[in-house]
N, C-alpha and C positions, 0 to 999 in steps of 0.2 A: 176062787172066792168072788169072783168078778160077776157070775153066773145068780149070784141070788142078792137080795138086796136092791137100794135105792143110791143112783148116781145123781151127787150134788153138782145143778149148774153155779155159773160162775153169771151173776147178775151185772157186774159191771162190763163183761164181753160186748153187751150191748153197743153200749158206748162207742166203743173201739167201734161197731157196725155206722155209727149217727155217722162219728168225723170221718169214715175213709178210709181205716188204718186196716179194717177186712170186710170182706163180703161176706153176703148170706151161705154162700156154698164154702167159704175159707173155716165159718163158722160150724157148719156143719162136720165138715173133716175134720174138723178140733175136735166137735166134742164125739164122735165116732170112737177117735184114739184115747181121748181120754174115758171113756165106757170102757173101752178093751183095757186097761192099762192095770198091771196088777193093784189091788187096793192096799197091799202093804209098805210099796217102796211110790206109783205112778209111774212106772214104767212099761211101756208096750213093747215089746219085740216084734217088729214089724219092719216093712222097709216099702218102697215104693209098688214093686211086683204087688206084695201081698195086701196091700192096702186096693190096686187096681184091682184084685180077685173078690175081694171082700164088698165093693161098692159097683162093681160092673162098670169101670172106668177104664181109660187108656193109662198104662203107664207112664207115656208121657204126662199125661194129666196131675195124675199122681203125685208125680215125681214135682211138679212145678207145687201144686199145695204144697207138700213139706217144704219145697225151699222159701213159700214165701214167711209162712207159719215161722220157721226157724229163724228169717232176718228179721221178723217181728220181737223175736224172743220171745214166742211161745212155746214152742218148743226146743229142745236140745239133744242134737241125734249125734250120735257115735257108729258110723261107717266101718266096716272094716274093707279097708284098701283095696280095691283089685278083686274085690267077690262081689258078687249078688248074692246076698245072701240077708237072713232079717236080722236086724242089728239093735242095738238098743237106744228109744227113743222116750225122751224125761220131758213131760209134761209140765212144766212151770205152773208153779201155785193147783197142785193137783192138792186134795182134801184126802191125806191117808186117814183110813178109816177102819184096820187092821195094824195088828202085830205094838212094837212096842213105841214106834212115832204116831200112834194116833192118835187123833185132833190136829195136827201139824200138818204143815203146807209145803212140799216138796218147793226146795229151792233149786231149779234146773241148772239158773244159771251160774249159782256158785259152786255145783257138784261140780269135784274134780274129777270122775270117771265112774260109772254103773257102779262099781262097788264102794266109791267113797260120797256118798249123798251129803248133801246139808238140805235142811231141813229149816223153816219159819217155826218161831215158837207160837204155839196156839193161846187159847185162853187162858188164866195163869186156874188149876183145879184147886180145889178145895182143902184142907189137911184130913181130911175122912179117904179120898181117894175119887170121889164120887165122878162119873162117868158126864156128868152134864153140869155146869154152871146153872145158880136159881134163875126159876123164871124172873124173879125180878132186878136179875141184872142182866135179863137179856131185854125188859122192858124198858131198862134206862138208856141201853145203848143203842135201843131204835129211836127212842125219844130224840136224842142229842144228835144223830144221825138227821134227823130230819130237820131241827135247828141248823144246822149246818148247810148252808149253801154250797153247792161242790163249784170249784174253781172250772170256768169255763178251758176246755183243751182247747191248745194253739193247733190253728187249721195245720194240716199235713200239706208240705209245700207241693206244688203240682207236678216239680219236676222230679222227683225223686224217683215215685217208683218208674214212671216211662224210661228215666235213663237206667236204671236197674237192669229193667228186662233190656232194652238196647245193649247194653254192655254184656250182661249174660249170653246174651243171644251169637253176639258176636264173640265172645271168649270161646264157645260150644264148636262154633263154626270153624274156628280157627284148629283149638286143640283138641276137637272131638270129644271132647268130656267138660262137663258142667265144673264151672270153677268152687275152687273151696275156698270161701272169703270167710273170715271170722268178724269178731267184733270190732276187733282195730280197725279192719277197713269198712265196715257200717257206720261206727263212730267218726273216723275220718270223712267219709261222704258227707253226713249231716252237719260235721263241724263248714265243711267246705260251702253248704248250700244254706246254710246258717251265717255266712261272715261277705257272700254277695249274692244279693237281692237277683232276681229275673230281670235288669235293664244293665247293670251290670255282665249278667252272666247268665245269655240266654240258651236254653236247653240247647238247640240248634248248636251251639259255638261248643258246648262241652261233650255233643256228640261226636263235632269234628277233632276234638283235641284227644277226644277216647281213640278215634280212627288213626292218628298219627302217634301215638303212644303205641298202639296195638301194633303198626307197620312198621317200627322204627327197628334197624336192624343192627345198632349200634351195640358190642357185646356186652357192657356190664345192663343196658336196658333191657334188652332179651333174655339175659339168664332170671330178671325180675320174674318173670311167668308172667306179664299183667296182671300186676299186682296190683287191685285196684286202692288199696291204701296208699302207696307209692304215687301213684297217677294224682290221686286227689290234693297230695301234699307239694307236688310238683307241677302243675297244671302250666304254668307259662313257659316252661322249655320244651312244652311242645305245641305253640302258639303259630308257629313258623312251619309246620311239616314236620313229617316225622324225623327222627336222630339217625341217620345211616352211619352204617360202619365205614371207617375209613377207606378211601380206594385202594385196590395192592398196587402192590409197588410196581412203577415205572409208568403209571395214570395217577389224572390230576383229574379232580372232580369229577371224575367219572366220565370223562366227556373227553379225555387226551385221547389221540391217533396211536394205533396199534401200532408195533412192532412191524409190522406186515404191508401196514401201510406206509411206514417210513420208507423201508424198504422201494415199495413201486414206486413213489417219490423221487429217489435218487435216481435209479434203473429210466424215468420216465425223461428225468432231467437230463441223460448221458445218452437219451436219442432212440434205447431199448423198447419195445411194447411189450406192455404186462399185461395179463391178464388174471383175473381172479379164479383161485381155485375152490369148485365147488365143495 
């Protein structure tokens, strides 16, 4: 169905391009997947590979649009675990324009799984059934539209996305695979960079408290996976370095004398010469 016919842009995407929130090329990947995305439900089955295939792109490349696309909440993809394989990815406020939701506005991010959608309710239709509202109530609501002054967007704080990719970058490095953060910990980020300003809480200091989060080997932190909603809601216990696991037993801060060395100690003190074994 996708193959004939006219794909509706999304006019206010613009916007999002003015303050920050995407580029020209983030934009383009959007509206690529939403072209391919079926017009009944807005869903693409596609995955990083086949979007690299499709654009003559690196899948690394690939693979970084969809994730930024997705902490934008433009998108909403469903992985399946441990495959490469195309998966299914829900285009937020996509325009079905087939089947029995259409006029309505794929709701990505309240679908609870590919086969359970929600949907935005469109224009309220007619009691005839009619397929279009009158032209003259689409004349009144460009009118009133244009009365309408739109609310200047709050600038996008500067450090967001650089610790983003920092953070990313370094989880990849770490556990070899790209982390899977949800909302809680997006919402947690912004709450955190939202409640202290850049004098307060300079990039710089919350890259270092990422790096000691990230190295801390202490076991209920390490079973966390660097979780970056955890890190953000915790940010001053790791102010100091990272959390080490306790020393084992019969060493004290990590820095007590060996067994071994007691040992030449005594032996050294009784007159004996020791020597270290390689």
């Amino acid at each position: 169905m996708r193959d004939t016919g006219f794909f509706q842009l999304r006019r206010g995407i613009w916007e999002h391009v003015r303050d920050g929130r995407l580029s020209l090329q983030d934009v383009a990947v959007h509206q690529y997947i939403a072209s391919q995305a079926d017009t009944r439900t807005g869903i693409w089955n596609g995955s990083a590979g086949a979007l690299a295939g499709e654009l003559c792109l690196s899948p690394r490349v690939t693979r970084r649009f969809l994730e930024r696309l997705s902490r934008g909440d433009y998108l909403r993809r469903f992985p399946v675990p441990g495959r490469h394989v195309c998966y299914p990815i829900l285009v937020h406020k996509f325009l079905i324009t087939d089947g029995e939701h259409r006029g309505e506005q794929l709701n990505a991010l309240a679908s609870m799984s590919p086969a359970d959608l929600r949907y935005f309710r469109g224009e309220q239709r007619g009691e005839q059934g009619g397929e279009h509202v009158s032209s003259q109530k689409k004349l009144e609501t460009v009118k009133e539209r244009r009365k309408k002054k739109p609310a200047a967007a709050p600038p996008a704080d500067p450090r967001y996305q650089p610790f983003v990719e920092f953070a990313f970058e370094s989880f990849r490095a770490k556990h070899n695979r790209a982390p899977i953060w949800n909302g809680r910990d997006w919402k947690n980020l912004k709450s955190l960079l939202r409640e202290h300003n850049h004098q307060t809480l300079p990039l710089e200091i919350l890259k270092a408290r990422w790096n000691n989060f990230a190295a801390s080997t202490e076991p209920f932190t390490a079973k966390l996976g660097d979780s970056l909603g955890y890190f953000c809601t915790n940010l001053d216990k790791f102010a100091d370095g990272p959390i080490l696991a306790a020393p084992q037993k019969g060493l004290t801060n990590g820095n007590a004398t060996s067994h071994s060395d007691n040992i030449r100690g005594v032996a050294s003190s009784l007159g004996f010469v020791t020597r270290p074994v390689n």
